[in-house]
C-alpha beads as a LAMMPS data file, in Angstrom:
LAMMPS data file: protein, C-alpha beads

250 atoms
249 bonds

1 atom types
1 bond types

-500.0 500.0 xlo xhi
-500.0 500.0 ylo yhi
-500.0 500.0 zlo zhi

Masses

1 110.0

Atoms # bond

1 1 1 -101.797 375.819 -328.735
2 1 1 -101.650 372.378 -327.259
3 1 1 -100.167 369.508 -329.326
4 1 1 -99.184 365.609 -329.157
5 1 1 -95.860 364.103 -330.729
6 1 1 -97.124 360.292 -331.365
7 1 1 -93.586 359.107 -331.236
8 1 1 -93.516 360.006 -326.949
9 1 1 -97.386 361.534 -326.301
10 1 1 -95.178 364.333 -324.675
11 1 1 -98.086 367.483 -324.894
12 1 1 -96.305 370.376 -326.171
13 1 1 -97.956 373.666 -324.601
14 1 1 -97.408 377.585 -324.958
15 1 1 -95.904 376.577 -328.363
16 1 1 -93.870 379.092 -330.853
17 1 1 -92.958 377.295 -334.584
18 1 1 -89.601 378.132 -336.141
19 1 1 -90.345 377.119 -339.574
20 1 1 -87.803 376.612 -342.575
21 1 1 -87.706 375.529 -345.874
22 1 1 -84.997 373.308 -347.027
23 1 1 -84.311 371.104 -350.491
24 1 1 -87.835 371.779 -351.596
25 1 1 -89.266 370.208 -347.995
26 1 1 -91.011 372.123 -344.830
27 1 1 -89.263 371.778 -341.580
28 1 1 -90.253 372.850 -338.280
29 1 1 -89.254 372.866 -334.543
30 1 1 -90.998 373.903 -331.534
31 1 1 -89.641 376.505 -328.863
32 1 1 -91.099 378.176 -325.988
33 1 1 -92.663 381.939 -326.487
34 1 1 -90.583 384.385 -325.992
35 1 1 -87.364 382.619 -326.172
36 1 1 -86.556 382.819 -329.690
37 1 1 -86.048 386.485 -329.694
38 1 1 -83.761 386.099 -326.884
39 1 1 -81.735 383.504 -328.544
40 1 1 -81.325 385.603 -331.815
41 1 1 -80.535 388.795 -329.750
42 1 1 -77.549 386.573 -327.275
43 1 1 -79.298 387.230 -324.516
44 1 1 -80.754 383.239 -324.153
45 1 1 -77.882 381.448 -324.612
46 1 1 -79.097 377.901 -323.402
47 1 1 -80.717 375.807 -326.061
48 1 1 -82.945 373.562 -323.761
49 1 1 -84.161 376.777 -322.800
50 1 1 -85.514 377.632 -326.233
51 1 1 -86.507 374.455 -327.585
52 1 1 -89.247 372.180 -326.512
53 1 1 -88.204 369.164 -327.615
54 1 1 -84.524 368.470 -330.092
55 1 1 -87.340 366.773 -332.549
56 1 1 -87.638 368.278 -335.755
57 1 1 -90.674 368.260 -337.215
58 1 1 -92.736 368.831 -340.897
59 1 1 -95.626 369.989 -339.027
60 1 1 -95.131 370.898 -335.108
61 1 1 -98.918 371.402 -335.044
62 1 1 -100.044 367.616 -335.837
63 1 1 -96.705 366.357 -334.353
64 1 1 -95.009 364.796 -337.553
65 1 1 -91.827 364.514 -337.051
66 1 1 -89.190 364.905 -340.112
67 1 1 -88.076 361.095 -341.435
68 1 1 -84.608 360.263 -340.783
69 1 1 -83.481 360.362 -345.096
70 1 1 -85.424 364.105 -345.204
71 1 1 -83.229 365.432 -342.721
72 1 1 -80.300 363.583 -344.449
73 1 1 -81.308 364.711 -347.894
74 1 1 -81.567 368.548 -346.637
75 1 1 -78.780 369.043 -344.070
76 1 1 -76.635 366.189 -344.678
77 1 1 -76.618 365.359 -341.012
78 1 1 -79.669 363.901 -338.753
79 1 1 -77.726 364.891 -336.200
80 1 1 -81.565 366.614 -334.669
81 1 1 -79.876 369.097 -332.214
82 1 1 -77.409 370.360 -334.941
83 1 1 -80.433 370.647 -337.276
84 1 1 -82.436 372.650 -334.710
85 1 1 -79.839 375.133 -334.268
86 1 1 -79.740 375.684 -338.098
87 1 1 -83.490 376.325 -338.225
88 1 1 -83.518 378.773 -335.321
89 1 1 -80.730 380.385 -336.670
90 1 1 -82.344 380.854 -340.275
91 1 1 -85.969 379.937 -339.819
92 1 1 -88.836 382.321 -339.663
93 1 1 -90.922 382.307 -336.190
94 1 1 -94.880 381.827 -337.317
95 1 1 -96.609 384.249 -335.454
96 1 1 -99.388 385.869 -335.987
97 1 1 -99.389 389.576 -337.761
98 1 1 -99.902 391.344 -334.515
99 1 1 -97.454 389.384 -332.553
100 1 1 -95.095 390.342 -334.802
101 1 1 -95.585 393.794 -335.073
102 1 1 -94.897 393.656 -331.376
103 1 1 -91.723 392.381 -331.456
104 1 1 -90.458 394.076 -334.014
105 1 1 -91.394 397.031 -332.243
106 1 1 -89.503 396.024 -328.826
107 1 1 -86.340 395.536 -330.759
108 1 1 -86.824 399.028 -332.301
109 1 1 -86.661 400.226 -328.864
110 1 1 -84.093 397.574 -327.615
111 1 1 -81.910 399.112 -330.503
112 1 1 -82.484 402.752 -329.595
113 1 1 -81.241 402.244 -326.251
114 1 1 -78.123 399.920 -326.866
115 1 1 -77.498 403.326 -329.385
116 1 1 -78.082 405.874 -326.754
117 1 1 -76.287 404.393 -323.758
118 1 1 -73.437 403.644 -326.334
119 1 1 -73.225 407.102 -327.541
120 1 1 -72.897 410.858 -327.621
121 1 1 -72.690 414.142 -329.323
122 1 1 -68.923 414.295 -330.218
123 1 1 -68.822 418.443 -330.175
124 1 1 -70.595 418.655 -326.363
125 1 1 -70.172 414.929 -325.302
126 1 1 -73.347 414.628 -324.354
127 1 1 -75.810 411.246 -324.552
128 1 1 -79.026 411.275 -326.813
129 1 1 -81.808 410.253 -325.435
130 1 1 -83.636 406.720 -326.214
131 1 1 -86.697 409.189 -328.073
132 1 1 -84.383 411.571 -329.818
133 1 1 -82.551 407.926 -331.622
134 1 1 -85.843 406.499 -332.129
135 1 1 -87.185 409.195 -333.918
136 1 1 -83.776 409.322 -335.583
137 1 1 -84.149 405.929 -336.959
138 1 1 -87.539 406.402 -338.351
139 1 1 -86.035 409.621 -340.194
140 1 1 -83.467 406.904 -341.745
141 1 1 -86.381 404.586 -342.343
142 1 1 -84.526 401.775 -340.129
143 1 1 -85.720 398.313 -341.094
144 1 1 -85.321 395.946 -337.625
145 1 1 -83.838 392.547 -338.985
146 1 1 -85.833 389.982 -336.504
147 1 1 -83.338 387.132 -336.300
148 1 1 -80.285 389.537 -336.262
149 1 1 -78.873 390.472 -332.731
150 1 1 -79.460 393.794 -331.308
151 1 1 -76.748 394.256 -330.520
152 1 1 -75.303 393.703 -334.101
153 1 1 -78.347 396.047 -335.762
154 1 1 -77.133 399.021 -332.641
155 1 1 -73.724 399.070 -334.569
156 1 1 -75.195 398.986 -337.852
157 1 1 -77.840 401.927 -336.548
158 1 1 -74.312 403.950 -335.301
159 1 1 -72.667 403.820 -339.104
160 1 1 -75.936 405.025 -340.588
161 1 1 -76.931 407.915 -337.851
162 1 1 -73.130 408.734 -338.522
163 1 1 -74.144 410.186 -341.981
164 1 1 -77.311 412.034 -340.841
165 1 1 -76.489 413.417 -337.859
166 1 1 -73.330 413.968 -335.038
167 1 1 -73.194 411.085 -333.167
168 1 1 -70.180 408.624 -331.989
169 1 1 -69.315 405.763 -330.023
170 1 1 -68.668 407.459 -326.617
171 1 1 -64.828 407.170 -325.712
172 1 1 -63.441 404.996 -323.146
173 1 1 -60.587 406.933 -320.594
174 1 1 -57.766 404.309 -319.871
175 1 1 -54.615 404.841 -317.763
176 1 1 -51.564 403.149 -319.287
177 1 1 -48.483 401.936 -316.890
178 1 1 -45.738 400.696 -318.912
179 1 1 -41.776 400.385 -318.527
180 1 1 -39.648 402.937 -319.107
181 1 1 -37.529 400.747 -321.571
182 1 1 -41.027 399.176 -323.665
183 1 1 -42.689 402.736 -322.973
184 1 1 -41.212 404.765 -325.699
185 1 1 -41.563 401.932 -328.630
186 1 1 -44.929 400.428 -327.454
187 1 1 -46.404 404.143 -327.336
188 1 1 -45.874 404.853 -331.390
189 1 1 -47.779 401.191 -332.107
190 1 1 -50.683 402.626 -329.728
191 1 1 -50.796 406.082 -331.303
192 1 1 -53.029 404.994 -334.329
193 1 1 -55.201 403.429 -331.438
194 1 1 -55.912 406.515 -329.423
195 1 1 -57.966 408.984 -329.920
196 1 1 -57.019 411.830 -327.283
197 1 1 -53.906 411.521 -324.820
198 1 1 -54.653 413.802 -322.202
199 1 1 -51.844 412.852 -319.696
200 1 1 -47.853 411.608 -319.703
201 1 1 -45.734 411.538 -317.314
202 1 1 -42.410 409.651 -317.636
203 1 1 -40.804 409.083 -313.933
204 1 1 -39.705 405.439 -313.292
205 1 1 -42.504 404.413 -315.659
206 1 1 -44.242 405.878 -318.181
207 1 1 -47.970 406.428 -317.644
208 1 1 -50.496 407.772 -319.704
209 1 1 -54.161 408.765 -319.664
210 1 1 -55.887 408.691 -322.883
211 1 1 -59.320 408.558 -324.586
212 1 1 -59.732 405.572 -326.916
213 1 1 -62.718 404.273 -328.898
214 1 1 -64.304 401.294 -327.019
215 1 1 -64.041 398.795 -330.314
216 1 1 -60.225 399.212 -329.762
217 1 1 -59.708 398.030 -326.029
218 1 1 -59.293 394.426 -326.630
219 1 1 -56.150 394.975 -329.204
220 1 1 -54.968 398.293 -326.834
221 1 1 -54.638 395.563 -323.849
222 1 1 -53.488 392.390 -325.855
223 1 1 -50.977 394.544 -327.524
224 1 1 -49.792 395.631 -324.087
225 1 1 -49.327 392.492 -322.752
226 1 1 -47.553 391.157 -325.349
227 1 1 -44.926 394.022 -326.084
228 1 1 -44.026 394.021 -322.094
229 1 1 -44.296 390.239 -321.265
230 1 1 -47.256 391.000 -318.821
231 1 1 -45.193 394.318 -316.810
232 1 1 -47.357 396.855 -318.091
233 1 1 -51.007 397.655 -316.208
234 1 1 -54.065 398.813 -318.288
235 1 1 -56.351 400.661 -316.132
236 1 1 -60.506 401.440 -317.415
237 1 1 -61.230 404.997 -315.238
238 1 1 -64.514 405.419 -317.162
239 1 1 -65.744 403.728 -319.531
240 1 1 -67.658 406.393 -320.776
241 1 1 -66.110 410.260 -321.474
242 1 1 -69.572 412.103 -321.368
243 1 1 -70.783 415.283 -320.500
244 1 1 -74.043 415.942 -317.764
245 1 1 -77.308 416.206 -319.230
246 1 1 -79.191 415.228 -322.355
247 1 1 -78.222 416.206 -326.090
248 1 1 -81.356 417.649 -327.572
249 1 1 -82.034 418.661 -331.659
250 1 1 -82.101 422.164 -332.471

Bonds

1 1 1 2
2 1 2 3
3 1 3 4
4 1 4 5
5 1 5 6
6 1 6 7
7 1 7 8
8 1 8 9
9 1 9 10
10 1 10 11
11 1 11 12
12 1 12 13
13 1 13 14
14 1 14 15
15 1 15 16
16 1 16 17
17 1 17 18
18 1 18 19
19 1 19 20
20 1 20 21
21 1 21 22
22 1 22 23
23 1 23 24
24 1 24 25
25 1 25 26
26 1 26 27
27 1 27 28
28 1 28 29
29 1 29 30
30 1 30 31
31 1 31 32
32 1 32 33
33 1 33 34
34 1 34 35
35 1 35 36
36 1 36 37
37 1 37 38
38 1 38 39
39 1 39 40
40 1 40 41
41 1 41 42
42 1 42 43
43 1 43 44
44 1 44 45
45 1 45 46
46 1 46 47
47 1 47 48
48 1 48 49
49 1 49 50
50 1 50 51
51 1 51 52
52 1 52 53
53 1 53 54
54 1 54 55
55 1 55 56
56 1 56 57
57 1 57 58
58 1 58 59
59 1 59 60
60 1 60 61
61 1 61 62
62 1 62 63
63 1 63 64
64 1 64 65
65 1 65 66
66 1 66 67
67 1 67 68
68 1 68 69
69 1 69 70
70 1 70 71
71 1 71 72
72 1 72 73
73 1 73 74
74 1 74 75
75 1 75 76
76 1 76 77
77 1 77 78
78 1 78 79
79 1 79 80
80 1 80 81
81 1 81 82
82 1 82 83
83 1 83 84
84 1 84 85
85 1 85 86
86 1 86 87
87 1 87 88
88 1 88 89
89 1 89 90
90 1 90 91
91 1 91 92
92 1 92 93
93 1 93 94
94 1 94 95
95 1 95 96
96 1 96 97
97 1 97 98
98 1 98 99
99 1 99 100
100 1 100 101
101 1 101 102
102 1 102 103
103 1 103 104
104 1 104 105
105 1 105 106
106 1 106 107
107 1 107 108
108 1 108 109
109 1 109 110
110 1 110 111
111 1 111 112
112 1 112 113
113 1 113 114
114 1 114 115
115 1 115 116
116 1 116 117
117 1 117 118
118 1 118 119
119 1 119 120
120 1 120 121
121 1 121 122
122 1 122 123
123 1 123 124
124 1 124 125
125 1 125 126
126 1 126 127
127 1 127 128
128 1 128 129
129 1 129 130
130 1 130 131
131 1 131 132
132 1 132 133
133 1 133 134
134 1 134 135
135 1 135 136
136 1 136 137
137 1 137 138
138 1 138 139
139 1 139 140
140 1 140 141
141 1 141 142
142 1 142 143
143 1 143 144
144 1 144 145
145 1 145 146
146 1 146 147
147 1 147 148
148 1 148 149
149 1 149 150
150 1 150 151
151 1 151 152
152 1 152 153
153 1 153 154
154 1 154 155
155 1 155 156
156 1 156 157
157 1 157 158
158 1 158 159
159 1 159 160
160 1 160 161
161 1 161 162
162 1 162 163
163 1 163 164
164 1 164 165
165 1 165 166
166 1 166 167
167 1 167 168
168 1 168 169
169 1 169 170
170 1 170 171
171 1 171 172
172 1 172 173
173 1 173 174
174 1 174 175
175 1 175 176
176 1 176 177
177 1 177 178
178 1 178 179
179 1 179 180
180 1 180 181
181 1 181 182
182 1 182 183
183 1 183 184
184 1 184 185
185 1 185 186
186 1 186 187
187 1 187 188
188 1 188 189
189 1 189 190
190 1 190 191
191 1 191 192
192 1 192 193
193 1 193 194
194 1 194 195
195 1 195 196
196 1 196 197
197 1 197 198
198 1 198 199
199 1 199 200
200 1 200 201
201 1 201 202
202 1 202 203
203 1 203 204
204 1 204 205
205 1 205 206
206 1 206 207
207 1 207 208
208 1 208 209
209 1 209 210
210 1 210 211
211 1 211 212
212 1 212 213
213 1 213 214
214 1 214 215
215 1 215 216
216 1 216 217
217 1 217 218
218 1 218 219
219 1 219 220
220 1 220 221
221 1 221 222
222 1 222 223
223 1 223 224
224 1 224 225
225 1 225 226
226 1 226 227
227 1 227 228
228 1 228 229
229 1 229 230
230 1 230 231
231 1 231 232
232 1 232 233
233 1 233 234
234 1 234 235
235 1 235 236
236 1 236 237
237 1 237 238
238 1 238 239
239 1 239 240
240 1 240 241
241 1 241 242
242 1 242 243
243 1 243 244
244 1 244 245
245 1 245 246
246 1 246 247
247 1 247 248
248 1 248 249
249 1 249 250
């Protein structure tokens, strides 16, 4: 598709329409292919990267852009750039029927493997593999949400596996080094944190080697620098506890 704007005659090429409707009114803005996607999964971070132009449009196609008291009347801004961002965030891409069947099935598979590397058997500790989740997912009749994050839709795809089938975030092993004197106290506020200690030894400091689940690290290590005013260490040795091989279905 190859378009004009009349307001700058900038030609708009290799086009993708976000479209949205908004206080009864049609409003569009123009991206680059294969960007949007990227911007609703975090991976494309930079807007001039996704959009074409910070216009906003009520037809991308003939290049109309939205009047000034439109965008006022439906955002209550015409702040353009702000509006954009709404629109990608919400809007639906208009692509054709094939198109989207593609995508959607790339994040299917994006998902899958976010899940697999992520996690394991608990009972042998060993990963799934991408095809074992994917099928998995179709057994759950997954729906892929196209302006969610993958990211966001892998944790979703963990809680729902969880009830079908064994299968858990793969723990993280961490080496604690804390002061004798904090040690003690600071160990009973990390207990309901851990999942497995498998180590302590209490010389001159207290260390410990333990198993936690990965969505607890970043309150394990702010609650350890807080308790010992930045003396105690916090140490990743793996971040994932897994087992050789391949988990396969019986």
């Amino acid at each position: 598709m190859s378009i004009f704007t009349p307001t700058n005659q900038i030609r708009l090429t290799n086009v993708s329409v976000v479209r949205m409707k908004r206080a009864g009114k049609r409003f569009e803005i123009a991206c680059y292919k294969n960007k949007v996607v990227g911007w609703w999964s975090g991976v494309e971070k930079d807007l001039d990267e996704v959009l074409q132009t910070h216009s906003v449009f009520v037809n991308v196609s003939k290049g109309q852009v939205a009047k000034k008291e439109d965008l006022l009347s439906a955002f209550g801004t015409d702040d353009q750039t702000e509006i954009c961002k709404q629109i990608l965030t919400k809007g639906e891409v208009q692509v054709s029927d094939k198109e989207r069947h593609t995508q959607l099935e790339q994040m299917f598979r994006d998902i899958a493997t976010i899940v697999a590397d992520k996690c394991v058997n608990p009972e042998t500790k060993r990963p799934y593999t991408v095809i074992l989740i994917e099928r998995a997912m179709k057994d759950i009749h997954y729906s892929v949400k196209p302006n969610k994050s993958t990211k966001q839709q892998a944790l979703e795809v963990i809680k729902q596996l969880k009830e079908k089938m064994q299968i858990e975030r793969a723990h993280m092993r961490l080496r604690f080094i804390l002061p004798v004197n904090e040690g003690k106290k600071l160990k009973e506020k990390l207990k309901p944190l851990i999942k497995v200690i498998e180590s302590e030894d209490y010389s001159q400091q207290l260390e410990i080697v333990c198993l936690i689940d990965p969505g607890c690290f970043r309150e394990i290590d702010e609650l350890i620098k807080k308790e010992t005013k930045g003396k105690g260490s916090l140490e990743v040795l793996n971040l994932k506890d897994v087992e050789e091989g391949d988990e396969k279905f019986e």
